[in-house]
C-alpha positions, -999 to 999 in steps of 0.1 A, spaced: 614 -395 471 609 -406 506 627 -433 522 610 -462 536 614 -464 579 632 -504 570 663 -476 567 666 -471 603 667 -511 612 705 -512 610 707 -486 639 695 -514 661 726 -535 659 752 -506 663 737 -492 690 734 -522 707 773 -533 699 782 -494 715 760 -498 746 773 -530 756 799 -522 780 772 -497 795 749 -520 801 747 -538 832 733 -571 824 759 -577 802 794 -566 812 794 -589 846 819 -616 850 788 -640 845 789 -665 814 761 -672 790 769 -703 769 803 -710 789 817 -675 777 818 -641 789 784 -619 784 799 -593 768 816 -615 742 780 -634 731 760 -597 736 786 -585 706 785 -621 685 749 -623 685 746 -586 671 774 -590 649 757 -619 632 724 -604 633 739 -573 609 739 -594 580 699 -605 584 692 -568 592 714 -552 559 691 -585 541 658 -570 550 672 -534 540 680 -545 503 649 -565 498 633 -535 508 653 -512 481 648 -532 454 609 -540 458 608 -502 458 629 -501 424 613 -529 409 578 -518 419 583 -482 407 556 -472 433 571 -436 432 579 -432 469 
């Protein structure tokens, strides 16, 4: 059974929460919205795990449901 690329989407947000403090656009003393960078960098992908683990699942079960035999 081979697994649909979709799979690999949630490696996006965790490597972008684990690079943060590498990255040098975003740990500065600088604010975005009124906050820290670093602190709306990690809320924005935070949040956007949810939408990411959504599109995963749909993704499973249209496999299931469609019995297309990958």
């Amino acid at each position: 059974m081979r697994r649909s690329p979709v799979v690999l989407l949630p490696v996006i947000p965790v490597v972008a929460l684990l690079s943060a403090v590498w990255l040098p656009f975003v740990n500065t003393e600088d604010l975005w919205f009124g906050v820290p960078r670093l602190f709306v960098w990690c809320s924005f992908w935070v949040f956007m795990i949810t939408p990411v683990l959504l599109v995963v699942e749909r993704d499973r079960r249209a496999r299931e449901e469609g019995g297309d035999g990958r």
